[in-house]
N, C-alpha and C positions, 0 to 999 in steps of 0.2 A: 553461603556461610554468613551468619551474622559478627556486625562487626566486633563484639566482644571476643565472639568465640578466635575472630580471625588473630586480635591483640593478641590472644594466648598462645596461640600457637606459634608468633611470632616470638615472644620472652622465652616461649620454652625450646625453641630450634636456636634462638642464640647462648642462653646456658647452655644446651645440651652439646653444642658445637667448643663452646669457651670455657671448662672446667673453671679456671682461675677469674673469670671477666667478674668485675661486680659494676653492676647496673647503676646508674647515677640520672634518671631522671624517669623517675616512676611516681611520685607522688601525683602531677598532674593528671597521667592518667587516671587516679581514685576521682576526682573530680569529674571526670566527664559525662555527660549527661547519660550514654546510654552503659556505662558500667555502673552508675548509681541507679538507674532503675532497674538493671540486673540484681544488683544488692537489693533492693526492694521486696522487691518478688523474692526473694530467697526467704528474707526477716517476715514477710507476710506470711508464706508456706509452713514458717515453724510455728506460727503467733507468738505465744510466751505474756508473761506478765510485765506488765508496766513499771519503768525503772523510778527512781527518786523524784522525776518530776509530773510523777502519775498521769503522763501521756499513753495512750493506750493504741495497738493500732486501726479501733476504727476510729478512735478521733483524728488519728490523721487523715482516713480517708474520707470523714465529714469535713475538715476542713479544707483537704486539694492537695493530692499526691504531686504533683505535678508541682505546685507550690510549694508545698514544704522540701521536695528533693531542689528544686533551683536554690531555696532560700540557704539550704543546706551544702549544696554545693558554690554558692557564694561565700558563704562561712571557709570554705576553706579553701578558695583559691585567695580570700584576702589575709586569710592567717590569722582570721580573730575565732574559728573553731577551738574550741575547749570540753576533755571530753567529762563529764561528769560521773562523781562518785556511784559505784555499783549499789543495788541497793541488797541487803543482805537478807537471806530468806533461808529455812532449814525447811529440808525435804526427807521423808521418809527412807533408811537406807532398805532397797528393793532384798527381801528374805532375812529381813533384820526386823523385826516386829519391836516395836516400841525408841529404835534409835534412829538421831537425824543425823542425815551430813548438812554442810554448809553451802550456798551458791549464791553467786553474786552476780544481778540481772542488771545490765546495762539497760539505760534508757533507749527508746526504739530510735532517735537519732546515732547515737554511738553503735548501737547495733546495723542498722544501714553504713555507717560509713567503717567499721570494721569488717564487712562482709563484701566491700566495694574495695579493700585495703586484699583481702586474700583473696579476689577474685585475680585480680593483679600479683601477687605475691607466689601465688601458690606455684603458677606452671615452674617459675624459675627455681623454686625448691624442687616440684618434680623432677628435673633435667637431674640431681643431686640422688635423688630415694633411693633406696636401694631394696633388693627381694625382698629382704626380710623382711620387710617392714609393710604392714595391712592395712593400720588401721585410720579413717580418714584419709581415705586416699583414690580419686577418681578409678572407676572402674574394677574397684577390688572392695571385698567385704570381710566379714567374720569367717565365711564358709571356703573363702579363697585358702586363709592362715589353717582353719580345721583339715580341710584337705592334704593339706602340707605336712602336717600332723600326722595322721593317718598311713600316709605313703610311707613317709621316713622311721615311722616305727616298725610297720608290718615289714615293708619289701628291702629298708638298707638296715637295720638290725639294729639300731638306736634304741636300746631298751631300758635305758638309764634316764630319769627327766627333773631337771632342775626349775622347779614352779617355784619361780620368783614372783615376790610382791612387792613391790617400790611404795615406799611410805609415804603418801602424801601429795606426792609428783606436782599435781598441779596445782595446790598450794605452796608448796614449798621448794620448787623449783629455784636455782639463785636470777634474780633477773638479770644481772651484769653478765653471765654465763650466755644467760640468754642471748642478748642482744650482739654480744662478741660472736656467735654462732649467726645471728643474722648477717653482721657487717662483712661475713668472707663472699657477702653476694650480695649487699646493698653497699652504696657508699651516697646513697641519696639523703640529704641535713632534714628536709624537710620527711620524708618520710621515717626516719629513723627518730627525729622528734614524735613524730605522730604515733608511734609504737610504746615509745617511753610513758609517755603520756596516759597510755591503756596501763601500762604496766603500775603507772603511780596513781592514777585515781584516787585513790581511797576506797574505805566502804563506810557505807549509811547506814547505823544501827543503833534504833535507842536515842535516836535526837544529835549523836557524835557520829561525825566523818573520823575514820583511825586511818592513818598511815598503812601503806601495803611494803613490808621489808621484801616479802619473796612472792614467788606464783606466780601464774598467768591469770587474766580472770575468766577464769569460771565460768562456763554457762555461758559464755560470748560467743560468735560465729567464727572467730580466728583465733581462740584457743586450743583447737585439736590439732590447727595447723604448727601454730608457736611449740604446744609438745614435741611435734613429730621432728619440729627443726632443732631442737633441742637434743629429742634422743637418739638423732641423724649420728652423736658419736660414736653411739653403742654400734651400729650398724656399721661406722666406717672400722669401729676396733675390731669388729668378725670375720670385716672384710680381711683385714689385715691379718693378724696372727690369730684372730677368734678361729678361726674356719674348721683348724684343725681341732680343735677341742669339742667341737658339736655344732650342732643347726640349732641357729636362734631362729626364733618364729616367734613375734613380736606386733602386737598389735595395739596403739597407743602406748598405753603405761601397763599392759599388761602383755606378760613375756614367758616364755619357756626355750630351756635350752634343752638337745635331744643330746645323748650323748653314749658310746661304748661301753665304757665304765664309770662306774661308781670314782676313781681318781680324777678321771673327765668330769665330771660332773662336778667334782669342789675345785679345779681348777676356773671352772666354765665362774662357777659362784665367786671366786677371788676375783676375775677379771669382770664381771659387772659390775663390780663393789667397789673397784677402782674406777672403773667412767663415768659414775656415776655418784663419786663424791667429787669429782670434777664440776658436776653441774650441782651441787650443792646436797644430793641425794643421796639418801642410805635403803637398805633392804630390809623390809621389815622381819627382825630376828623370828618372831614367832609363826609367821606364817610363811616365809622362805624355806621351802623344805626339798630333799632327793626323794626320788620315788624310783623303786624298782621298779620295771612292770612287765618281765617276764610270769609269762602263766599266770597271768592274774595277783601275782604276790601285792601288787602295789598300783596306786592310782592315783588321778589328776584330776581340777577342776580346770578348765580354760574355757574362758568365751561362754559360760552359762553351763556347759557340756561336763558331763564328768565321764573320764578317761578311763579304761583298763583292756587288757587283751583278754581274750576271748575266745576259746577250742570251738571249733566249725564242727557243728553236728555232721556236715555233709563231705566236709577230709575230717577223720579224727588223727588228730596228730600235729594238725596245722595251726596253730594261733594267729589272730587277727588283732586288730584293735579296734574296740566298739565305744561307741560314745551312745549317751542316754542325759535328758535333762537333771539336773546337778541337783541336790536338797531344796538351795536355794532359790532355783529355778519353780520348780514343784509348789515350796511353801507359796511363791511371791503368786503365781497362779491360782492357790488353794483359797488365797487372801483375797483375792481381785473375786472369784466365783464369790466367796463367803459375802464378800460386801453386797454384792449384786442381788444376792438370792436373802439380803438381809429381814427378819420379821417384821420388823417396822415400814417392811415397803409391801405391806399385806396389802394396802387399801388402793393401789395402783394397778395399771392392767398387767395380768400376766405377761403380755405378750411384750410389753417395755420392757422387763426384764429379762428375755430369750433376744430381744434384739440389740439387747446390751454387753451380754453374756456371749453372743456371737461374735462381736468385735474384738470381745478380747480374746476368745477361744482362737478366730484365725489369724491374730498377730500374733501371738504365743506359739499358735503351732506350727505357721508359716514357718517360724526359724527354726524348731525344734524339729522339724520334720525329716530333714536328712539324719539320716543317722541309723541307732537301733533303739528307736526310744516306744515301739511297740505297747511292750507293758507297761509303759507310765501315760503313755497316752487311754490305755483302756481303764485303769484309775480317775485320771482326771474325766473320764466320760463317766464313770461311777458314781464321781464323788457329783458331776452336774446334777446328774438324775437324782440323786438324796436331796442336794439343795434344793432341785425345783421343785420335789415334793413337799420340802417341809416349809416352802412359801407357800405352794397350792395349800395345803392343808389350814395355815393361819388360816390364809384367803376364806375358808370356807367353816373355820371353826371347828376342825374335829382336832380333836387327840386322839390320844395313845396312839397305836401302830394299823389301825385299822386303813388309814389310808394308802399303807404301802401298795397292795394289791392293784389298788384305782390308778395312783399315782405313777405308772411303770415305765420303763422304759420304752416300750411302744408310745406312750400316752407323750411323752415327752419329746422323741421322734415325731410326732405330728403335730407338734406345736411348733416347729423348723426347727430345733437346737443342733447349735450346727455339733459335727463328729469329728472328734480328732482319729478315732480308731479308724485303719487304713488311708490312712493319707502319707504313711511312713514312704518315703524314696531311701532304700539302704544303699544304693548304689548314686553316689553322689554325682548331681548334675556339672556342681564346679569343679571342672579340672584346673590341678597347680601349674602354676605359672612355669 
């Protein structure tokens, strides 16, 4: 076992042993040479863009990885580390065509030593987690929370579901919430400085560093952690008198409560709405909604997936609950082919655009793949085949529809484009926890 992994296992068997212990000398371990080149290699594996002092990360590997993590880790065992304003960037929102969200890129320093901050941080929030909770979280994923779903609607009779939306979350989280949520397990000055400090940065935009009132930042390597620590309330209120009201299943800042009735269900809504102006958050009025989902009356987006039950051709009588990729799912894949298969990429080779198109076709359908997404997957094979034809055809100058025949779906099959149709698993690999 490598020594990092061994540090973890030992934070996390003494939380998990000492509910109430808060840990007071962890800062130094961020420092030490082989949990910063762990953090390294994490911030390398994502890449990401270059924060406000337009270091990039191969200029740090032209100038000596090895150098810049010592120089770096002397910065902060003498205490002259400081971490710098995020720099502010707008990203397309994914099945949203024409609107951005906000994200704020930490410099690839602050991101190495935020990433060396929850390598260290995290196991002792582990020993804390609780079921409900998925998302950003060693050895669990989206499909672990979907499973959970599934089970608890079909087989325990929860046909009532409170699809919550939290407004903002990780912008507008209160930080002082925050950090009062970190202190019931740190009481270390130096690292709980070192927190504050991400927390207050600022952002860079337009020439002006602005003040941060609320949030965590953004687009950092310890921000899904800092959520998760943060909506650890919601989790502990389920635990407590939640339970009876419904199953929460909860992954990051995106939440569903399963529930009996339609009374459960605005019960469940009142009591999220209260743990959650504790941490300075509201539920966004408009998109917080009940959904019935007896016999198909009513349905759910979570996790990309859109929800409803579903009469089995093979019991009639019996309802299920099927899941299939979501509008937005659909659109944000329609968008990704559309761009790829674009006219203006006529004068390039075919075959870069089929090996383009396959990358994204098998991350797209890698996750989409458990379920009953069937029919949406023979669509988006449909809709490939028109694109590549109506590249080939540029490519080649013809019009009108004569080239559909040339252009077919065989033709396109032998160019490799990969197939989402039959790759479906209906019977889910991950079993819930």
């Amino acid at each position: 076992m490598d020594r990092v992994r061994a540090l973890q296992r030992v934070l996390y068997r003494c939380a998990k042993q000492d509910e109430d212990r808060r840990f007071h000398a962890l800062y130094d371990k961020v420092a030490r040479s082989d949990v910063m080149r762990r953090a390294w290699r994490e911030v390398r594996a994502n890449r990401g863009a270059p924060g406000v002092d337009g270091i990039t990360i191969e200029q740090v590997v032209r100038f000596g990885v090895d150098e810049f993590l010592d120089q770096l880790a002397a910065r902060l065992r003498a205490g002259t580390y400081r971490p710098r304003p995020l720099r502010r960037v707008y990203i397309p929102k994914p099945g949203k065509p024409g609107q951005l969200r906000p994200l704020g890129i930490p410099c690839v320093a602050d991101r190495v030593v935020m990433a060396a901050a929850k390598i260290v941080l995290e196991p002792i929030f582990e020993a804390d987690f609780l079921p409900t909770s998925y998302g950003f979280r060693p050895g669990l994923s989206a499909h672990h929370a979907l499973e959970t779903i599934r089970q608890t609607v079909t087989w325990r009779g929860k046909q009532w579901a409170l699809d919550a939306d939290i407004r903002g979350c990780f912008d507008e989280i209160d930080s002082h919430a925050l950090v009062a949520q970190i202190e019931r397990r740190v009481c270390d000055r130096r690292m709980l400085k070192l927190l504050r400090g991400w927390l207050r940065a600022g952002v860079f935009e337009g020439g002006i560093v602005s003040a941060i009132e609320a949030g965590t930042p953004q687009g950092s390597p310890i921000s899904p952690l800092l959520a998760n620590v943060a909506l650890h309330l919601l989790d502990e209120a389920w635990q407590g008198g939640g339970r009876g009201v419904g199953e929460l299943v909860k992954y990051a800042d995106d939440l569903v409560v399963l529930t009996a009735t339609r009374e459960q269900a605005e019960e469940a809504r009142e009591l999220v709405a209260a743990v959650l102006d504790g941490l300075g958050l509201r539920l966004h009025p408009e998109k917080t909604r009940i959904a019935h989902l007896a016999r198909g009356a009513e349905g759910f987006v979570f996790l990309g997936f859109e929800h409803r039950m579903r009469e089995s051709w093979r019991q009639p009588g019996r309802w299920y609950l099927h899941k299939w990729p979501s509008r937005r799912a659909m659109a944000s894949i329609r968008g990704k082919i559309r761009a790829r298969t674009d006219r203006r990429h006529a004068g390039l080779p075919l075959q870069w655009a089929v090996e383009d198109l396959n990358r994204a076709l098998r991350g797209w359908g890698n996750y989409f793949r458990y379920g009953n997404s069937d029919r949406k997957f023979d669509q988006i094979d449909c809709y490939v085949n028109e694109r590549l034809a109506i590249l080939a055809s540029a490519k080649h100058g013809l019009t009108g529809r004569n080239w559909v025949s040339r252009f077919n779906y065989e033709w396109a099959t032998k160019l490799g484009i990969y197939r989402l149709t039959g790759t479906v698993k209906p019977t889910l690999a991950y079993a819930s926890r």
